[in-house]
LUMNU-755384 format. One line per field, with one value per residue: x negated, y, z negated of N, C-alpha, C, O, CB in turn. Coordinates in steps of 0.1 Angstrom, whole numbers. Each point is the difference from the previous one (the first is absolute). Glycine has a CB too. Layout:
<recs>
n_c1: X	...;
n_c2: Y	...;
n_c3: Z	...;
ca_c1: X	...;
ca_c2: Y	...;
ca_c3: Z	...;
c_c1: X	...;
c_c2: Y	...;
c_c3: Z	...;
o_c1: X	...;
o_c2: Y	...;
o_c3: Z	...;
cb_c1: X	...;
cb_c2: Y	...;
cb_c3: Z	...;
</recs>
This chain:
<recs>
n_c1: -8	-19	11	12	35	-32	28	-23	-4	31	13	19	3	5	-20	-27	-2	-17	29	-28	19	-11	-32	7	-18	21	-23	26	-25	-1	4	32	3	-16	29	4	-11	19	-4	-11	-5	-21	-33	7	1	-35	9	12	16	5	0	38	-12	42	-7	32	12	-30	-8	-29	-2	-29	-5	-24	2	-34	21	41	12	20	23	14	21	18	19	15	-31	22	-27	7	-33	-15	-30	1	-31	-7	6	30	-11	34	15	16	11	11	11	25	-16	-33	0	-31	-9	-18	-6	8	-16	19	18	8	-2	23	-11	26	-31	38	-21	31	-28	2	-2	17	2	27	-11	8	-22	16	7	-13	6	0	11	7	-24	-7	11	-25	24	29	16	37	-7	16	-22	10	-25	8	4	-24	-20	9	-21	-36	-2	10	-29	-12	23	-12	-27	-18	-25	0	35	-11	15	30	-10	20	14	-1	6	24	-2	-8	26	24	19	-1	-1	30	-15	-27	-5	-31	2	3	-32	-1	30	-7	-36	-5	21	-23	-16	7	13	-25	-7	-6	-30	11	-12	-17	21	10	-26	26	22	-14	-10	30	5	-24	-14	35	-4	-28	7	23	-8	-29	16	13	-26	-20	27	27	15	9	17	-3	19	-2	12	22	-14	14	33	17	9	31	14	11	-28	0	-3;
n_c2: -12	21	16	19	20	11	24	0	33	4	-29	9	-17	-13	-2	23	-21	-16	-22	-7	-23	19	0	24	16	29	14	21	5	13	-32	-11	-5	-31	-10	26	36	26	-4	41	3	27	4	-3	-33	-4	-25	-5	24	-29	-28	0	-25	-3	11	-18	15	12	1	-4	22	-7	27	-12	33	-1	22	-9	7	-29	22	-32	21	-3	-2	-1	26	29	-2	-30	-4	-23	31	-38	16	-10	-36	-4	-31	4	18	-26	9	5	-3	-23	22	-4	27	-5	26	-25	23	-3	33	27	-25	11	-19	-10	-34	-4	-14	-17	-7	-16	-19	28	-29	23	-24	14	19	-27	2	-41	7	32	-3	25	21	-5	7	23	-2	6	19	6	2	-2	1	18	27	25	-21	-30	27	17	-20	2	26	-2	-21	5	6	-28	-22	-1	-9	18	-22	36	9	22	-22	8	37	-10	16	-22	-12	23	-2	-34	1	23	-27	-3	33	13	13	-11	33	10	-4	-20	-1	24	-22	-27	8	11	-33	-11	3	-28	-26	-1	0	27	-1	33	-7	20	2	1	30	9	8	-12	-26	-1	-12	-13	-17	-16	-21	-16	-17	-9	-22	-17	-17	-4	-23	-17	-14	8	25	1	-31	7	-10	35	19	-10	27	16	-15	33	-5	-8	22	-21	2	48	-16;
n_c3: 0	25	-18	23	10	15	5	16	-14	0	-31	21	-23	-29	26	-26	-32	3	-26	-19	-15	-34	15	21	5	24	-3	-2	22	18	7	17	-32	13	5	24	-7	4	31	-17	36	-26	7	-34	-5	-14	25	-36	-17	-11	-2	4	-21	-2	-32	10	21	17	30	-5	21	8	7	23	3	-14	-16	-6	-28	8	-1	-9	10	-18	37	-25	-7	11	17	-7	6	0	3	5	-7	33	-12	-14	0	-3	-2	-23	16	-37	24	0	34	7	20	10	5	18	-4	42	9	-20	-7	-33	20	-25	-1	-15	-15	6	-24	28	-24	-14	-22	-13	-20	-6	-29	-25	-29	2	-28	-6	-33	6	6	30	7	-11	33	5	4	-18	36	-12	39	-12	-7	17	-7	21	20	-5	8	24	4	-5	13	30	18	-11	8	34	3	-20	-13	11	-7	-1	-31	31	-2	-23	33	18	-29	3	30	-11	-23	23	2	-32	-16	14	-8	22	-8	15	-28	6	13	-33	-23	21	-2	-35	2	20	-19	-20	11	1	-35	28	-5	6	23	-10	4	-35	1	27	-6	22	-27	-22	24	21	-23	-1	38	-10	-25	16	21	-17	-30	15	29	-31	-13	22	-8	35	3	24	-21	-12	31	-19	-5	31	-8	3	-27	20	1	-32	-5	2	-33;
ca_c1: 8	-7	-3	-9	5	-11	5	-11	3	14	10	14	8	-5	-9	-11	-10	-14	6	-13	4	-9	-13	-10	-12	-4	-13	4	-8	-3	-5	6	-7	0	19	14	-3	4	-5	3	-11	-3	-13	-6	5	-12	4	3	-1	8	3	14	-1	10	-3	16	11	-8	-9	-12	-7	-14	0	-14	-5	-14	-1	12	6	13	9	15	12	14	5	16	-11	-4	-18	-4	-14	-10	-10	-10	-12	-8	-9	9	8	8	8	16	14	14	11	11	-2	-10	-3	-10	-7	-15	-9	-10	-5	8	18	4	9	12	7	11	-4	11	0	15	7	-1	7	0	9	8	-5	10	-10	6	2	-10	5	-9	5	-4	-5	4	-5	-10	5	11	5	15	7	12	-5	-5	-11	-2	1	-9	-8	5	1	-13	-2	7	-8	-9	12	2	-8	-12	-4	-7	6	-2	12	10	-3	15	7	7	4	20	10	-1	9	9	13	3	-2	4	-6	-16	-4	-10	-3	5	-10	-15	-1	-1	-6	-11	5	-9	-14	-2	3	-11	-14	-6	-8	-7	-14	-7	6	13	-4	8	18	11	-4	5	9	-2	-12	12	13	-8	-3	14	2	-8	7	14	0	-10	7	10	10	11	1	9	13	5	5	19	3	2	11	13	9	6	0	4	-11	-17	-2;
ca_c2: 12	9	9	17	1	10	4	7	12	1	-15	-2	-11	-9	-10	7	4	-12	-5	-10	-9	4	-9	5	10	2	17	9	6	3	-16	-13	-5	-12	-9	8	8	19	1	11	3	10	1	4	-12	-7	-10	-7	9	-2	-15	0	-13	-3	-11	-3	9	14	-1	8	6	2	8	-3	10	3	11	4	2	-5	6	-6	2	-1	10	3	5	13	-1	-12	0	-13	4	-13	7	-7	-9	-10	-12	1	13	1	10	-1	7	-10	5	9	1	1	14	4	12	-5	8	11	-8	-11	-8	-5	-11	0	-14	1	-13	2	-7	10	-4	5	-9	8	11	-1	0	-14	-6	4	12	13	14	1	12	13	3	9	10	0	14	-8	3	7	11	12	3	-9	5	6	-8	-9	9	2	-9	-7	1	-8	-12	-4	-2	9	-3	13	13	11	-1	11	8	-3	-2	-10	-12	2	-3	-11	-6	4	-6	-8	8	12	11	1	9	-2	-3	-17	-14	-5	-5	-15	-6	-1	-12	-12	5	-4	-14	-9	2	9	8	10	-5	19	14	10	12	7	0	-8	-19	-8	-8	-8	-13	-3	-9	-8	-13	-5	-6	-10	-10	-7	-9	-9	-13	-6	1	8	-5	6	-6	6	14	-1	10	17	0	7	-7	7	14	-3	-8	8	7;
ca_c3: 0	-9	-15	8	15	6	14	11	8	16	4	7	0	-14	6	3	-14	-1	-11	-7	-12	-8	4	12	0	17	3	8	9	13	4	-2	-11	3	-10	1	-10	4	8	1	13	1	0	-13	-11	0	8	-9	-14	-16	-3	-14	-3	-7	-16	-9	4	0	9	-1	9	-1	7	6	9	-3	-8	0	-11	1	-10	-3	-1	-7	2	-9	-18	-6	4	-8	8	-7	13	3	3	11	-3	-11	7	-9	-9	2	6	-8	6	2	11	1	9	0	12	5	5	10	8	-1	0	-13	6	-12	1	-18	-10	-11	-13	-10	-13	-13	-12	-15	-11	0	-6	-12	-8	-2	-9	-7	-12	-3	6	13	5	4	12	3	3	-3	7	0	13	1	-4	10	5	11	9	3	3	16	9	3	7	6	12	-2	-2	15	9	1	-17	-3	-3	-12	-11	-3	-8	-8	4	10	-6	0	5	7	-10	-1	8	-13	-12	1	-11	-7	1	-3	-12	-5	7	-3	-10	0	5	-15	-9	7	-6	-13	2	6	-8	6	-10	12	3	4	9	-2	-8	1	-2	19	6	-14	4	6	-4	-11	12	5	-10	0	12	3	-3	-4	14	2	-2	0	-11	16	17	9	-3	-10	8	-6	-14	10	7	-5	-10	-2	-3	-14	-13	5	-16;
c_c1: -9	7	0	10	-8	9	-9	6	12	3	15	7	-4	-12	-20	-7	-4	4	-9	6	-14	-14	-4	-6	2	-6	11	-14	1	-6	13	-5	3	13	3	-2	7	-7	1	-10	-3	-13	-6	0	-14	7	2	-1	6	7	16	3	14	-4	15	11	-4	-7	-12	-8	-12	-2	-16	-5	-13	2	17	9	13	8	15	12	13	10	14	-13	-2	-13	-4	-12	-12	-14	-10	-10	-11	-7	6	8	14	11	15	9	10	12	9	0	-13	-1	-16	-4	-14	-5	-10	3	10	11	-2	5	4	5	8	-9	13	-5	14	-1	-3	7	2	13	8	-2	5	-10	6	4	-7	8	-9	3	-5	-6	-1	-6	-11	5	17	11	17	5	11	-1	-2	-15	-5	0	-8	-15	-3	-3	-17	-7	2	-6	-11	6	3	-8	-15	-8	-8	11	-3	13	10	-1	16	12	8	2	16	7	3	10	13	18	4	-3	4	-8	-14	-5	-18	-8	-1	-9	-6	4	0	-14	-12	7	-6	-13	-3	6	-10	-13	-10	-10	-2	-12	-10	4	12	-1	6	14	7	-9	4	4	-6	-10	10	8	-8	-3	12	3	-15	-1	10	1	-13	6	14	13	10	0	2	11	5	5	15	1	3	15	16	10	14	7	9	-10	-10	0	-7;
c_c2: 12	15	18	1	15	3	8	16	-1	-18	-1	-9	-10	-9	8	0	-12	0	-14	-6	1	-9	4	16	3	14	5	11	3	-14	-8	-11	-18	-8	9	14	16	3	18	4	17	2	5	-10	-10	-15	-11	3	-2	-13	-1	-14	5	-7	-1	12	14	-5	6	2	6	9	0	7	7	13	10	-3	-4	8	-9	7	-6	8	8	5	13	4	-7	-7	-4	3	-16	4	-8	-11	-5	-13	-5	6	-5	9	-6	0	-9	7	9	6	6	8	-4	9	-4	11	14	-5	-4	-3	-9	-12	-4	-14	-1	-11	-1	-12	6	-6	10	-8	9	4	-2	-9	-16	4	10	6	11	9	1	8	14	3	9	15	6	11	-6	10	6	13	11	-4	-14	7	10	-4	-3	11	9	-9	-5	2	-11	-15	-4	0	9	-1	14	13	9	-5	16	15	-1	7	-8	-15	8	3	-15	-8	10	-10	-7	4	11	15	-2	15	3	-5	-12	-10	5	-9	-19	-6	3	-9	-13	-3	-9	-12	-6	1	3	6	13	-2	18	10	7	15	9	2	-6	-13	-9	-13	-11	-14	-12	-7	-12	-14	-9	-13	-9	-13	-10	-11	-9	-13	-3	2	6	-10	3	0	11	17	3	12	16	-1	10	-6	3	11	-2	-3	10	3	13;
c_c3: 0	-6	5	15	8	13	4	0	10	3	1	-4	-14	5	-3	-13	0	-17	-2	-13	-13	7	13	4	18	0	9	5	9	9	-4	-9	0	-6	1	-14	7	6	-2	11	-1	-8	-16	-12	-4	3	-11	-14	-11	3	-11	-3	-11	-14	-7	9	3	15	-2	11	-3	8	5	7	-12	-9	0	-11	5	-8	1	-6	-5	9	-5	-13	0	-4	-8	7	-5	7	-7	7	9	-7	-11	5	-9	-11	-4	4	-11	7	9	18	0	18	6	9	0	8	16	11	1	1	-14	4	-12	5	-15	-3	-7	-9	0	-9	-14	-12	-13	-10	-7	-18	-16	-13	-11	-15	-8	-11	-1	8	14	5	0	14	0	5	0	13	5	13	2	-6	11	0	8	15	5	8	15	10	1	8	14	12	-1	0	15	9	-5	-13	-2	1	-7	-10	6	-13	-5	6	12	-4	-5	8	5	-6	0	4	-11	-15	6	-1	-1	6	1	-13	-3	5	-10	-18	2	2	-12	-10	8	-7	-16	-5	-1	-12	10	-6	8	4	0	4	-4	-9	7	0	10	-1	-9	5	13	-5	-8	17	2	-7	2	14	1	-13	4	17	-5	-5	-3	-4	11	9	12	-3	-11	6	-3	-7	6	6	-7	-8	5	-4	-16	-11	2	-13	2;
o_c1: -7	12	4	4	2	4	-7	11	1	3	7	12	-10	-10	-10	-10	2	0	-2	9	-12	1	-12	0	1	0	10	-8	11	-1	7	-9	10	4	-9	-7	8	-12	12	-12	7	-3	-11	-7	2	12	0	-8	1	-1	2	0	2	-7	6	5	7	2	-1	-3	-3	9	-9	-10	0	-5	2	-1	6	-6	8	1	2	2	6	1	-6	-3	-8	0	-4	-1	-3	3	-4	-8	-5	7	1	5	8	-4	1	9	-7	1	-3	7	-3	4	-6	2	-11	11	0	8	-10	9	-8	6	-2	-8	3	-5	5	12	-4	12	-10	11	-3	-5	-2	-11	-5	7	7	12	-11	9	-10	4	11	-11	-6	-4	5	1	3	2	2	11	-3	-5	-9	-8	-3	-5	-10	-7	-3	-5	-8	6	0	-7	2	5	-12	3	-2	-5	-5	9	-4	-4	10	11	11	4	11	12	9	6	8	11	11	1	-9	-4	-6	5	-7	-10	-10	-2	-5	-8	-5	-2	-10	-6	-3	-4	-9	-4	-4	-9	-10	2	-1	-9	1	-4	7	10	2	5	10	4	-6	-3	2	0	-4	5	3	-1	-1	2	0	-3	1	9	-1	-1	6	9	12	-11	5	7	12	5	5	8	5	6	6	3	0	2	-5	1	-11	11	-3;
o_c2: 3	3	11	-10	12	-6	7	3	-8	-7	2	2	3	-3	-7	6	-9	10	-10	8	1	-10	0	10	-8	8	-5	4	-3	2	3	-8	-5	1	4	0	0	0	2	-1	8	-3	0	2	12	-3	-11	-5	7	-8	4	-9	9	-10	9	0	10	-9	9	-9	8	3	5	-4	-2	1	12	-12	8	7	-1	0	-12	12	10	-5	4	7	5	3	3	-10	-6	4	-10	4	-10	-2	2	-3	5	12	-12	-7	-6	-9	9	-2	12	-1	-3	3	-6	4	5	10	-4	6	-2	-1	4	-5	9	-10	6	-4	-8	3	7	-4	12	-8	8	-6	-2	9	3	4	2	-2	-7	12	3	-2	3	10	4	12	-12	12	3	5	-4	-3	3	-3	0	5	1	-2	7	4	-9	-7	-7	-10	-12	2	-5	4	5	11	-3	-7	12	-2	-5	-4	2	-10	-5	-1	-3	-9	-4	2	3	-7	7	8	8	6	-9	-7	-6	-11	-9	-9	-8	-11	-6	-2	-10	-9	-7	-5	-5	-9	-8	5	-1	-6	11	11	8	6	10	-11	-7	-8	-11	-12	-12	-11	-11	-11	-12	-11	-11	-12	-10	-12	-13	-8	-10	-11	-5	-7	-1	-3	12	9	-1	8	11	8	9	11	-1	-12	12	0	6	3	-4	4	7;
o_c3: -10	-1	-4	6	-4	9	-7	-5	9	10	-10	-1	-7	-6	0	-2	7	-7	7	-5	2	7	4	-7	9	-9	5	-8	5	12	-11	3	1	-12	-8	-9	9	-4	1	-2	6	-11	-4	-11	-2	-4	4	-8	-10	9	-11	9	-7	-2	-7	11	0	8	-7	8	-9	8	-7	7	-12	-11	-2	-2	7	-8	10	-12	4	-3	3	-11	-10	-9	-8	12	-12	7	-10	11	-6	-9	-5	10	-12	-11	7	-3	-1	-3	9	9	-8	10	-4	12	-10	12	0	4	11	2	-6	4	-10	11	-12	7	-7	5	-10	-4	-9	0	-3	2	1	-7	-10	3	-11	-3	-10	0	4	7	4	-4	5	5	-10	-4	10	0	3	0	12	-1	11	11	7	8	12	10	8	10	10	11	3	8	11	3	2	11	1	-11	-12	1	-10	6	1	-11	5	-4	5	6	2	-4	8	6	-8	-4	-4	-10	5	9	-8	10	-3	-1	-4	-6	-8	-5	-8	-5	-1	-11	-5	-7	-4	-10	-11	-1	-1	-11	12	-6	-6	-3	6	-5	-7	-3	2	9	0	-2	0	5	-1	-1	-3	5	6	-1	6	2	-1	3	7	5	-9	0	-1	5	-2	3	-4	-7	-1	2	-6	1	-10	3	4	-12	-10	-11	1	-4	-10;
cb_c1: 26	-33	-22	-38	25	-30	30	-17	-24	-17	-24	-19	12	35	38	20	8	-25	26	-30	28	18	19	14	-20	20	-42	34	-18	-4	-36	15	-7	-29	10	25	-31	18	-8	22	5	26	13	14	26	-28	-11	4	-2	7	-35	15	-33	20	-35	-18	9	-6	17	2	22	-15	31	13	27	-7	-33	-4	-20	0	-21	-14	-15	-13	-20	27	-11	22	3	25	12	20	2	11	8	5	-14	-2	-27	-19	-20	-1	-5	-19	-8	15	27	-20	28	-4	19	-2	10	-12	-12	-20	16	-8	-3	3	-15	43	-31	27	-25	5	3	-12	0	-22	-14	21	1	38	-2	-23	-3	-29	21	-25	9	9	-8	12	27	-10	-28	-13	-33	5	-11	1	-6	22	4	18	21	20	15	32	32	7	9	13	5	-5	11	11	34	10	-3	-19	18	-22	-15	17	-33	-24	-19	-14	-38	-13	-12	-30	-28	-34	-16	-4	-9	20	26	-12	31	16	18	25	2	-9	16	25	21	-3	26	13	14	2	21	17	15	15	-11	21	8	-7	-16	2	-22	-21	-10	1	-16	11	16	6	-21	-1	8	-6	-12	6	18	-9	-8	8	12	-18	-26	-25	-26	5	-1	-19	-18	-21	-21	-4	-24	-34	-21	-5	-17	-10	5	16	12	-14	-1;
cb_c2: -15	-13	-35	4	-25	-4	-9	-27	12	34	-13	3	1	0	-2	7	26	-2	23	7	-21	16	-19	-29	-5	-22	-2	-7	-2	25	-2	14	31	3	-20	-29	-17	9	-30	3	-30	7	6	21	-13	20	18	-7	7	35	-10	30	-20	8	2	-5	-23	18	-10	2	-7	-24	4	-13	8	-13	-13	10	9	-28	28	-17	18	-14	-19	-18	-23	-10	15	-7	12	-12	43	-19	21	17	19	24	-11	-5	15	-21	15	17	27	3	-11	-13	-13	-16	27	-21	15	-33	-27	5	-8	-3	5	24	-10	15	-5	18	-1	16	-12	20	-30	31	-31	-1	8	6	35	-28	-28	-1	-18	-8	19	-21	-17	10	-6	-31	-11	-19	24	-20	-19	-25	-10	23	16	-14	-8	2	-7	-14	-7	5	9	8	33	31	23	4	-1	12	-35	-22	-7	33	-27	-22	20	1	13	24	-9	7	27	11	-7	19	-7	-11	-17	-22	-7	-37	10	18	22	16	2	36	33	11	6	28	22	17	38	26	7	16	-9	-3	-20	21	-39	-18	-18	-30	-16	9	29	32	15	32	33	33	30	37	33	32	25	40	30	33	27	35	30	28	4	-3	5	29	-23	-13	-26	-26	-14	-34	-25	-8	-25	22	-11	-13	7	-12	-25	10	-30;
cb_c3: -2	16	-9	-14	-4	-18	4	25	-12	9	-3	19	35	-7	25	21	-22	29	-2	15	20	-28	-17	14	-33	22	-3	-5	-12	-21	4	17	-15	14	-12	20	-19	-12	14	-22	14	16	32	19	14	-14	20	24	23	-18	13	-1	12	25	-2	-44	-13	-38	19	-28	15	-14	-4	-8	31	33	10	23	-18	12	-9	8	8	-22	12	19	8	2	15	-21	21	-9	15	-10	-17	24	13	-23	22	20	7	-10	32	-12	-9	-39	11	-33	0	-21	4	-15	-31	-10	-1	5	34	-20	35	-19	33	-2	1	9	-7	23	22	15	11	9	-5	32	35	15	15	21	17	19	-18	-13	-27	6	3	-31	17	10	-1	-30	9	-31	-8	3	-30	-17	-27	-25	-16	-29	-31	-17	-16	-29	-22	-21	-9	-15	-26	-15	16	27	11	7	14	10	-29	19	4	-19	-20	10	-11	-9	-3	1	-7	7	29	26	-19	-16	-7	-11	-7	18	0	8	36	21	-3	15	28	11	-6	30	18	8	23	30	-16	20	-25	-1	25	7	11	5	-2	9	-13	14	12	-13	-10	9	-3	-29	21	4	-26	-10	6	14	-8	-24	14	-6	2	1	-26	-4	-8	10	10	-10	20	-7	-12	11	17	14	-24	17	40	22	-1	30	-4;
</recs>
């Protein structure tokens, strides 16, 4: 059965991916790689720059070009990303969707990698005694300041992992449809209860008045996307309410 699915550049079709089973192993290069393998035809690729090998429910990527810096991709991650350094063997990849860039002769040229047997176990805590966990990050979704969050968040959430952060007032007209009344006041009071939810620490750049906030957005959203506490699935929280339920 396998584990790994390599899709080529501008592949058209299913017939066109290359599907490996744990234990195995195929190259990709500018050269026709001996047994079959990723054929990428362009003068800048090294005729045999890497290597991907299926392990269970993941994958590992080598990387055999001399002085080229691999980068793995997450493309649902909100710049999520694995650089694999010229001459590494073996790198794991996590990512249930990847995507791989190589740097050649002034092109980034991109191919996908899927892991779809991703397992996870499930989260419940059986028979056990005693007290439970304390979370890490407590945040209740049905709150404004979740919405706020969302709405900081929500460029970076769709694709663009380097977006600039919304200035707060376009985060309020962004939450206007489903917050009537919010205000500028109100993002910023939410996004300094965030601040303090999170256990935020200040950094350097908050000794000015005008960059308080911005260094206070930037932490926030890079929290809160590095692990997860915002999703795409969680953009819902922007969606218009009906006009009976606008508080």
């Amino acid at each position: 059965m396998y584990s790994v699915i390599v899709v080529p550049p501008s592949c058209g079709s299913v017939t066109e991916q290359l599907r490996i089973g744990a234990g195995e192993r195929i190259e990709f290069g500018r050269a026709e790689p001996g047994g079959g393998g990723l054929v990428i035809a362009h003068a800048g690729v090294p005729r045999i720059a890497g290597e991907i090998a299926a392990h269970r429910t993941f994958w590992l990527l080598s990387n055999l070009s001399e002085d080229q810096t691999y980068v793995v991709e997450n493309p649902e991650g909100a710049g999520e990303h694995v650089k694999v350094a010229p001459g590494r063997v073996d790198a794991p990849v996590p990512f249930e969707l990847s995507r791989v860039t190589l740097p050649a002769a002034g092109d980034l040229l991109t191919f996908d990698v899927w892991a779809p047997r991703h397992a996870f176990r499930t989260a419940e805590r059986g028979e056990l005694e005693g007290a439970g966990t304390v979370p890490a990050f407590a945040l209740d979704r049905t709150k404004r300041y979740f919405a706020v969050l969302a709405a900081l968040c929500e460029r970076r959430l769709r694709g663009e992992p380097s977006a600039p952060l919304p200035a707060v007032e376009e985060i309020v007209e962004r939450l206007r449809p489903s917050w009537p009344k919010v205000s500028r006041s109100a993002v910023y009071w939410n996004i300094d209860y965030l601040a303090l939810k999170l256990r935020l620490r200040p950094g350097p750049d908050t000794a000015e008045p005008g960059r308080r906030t911005h260094g206070k957005k930037e932490s926030l959203a890079s929290l809160a996307l590095r692990f997860d506490l915002v999703r795409e699935d969680d953009l819902v929280a922007l969606a218009p309410v009906p006009s009976e339920a606008a508080r």
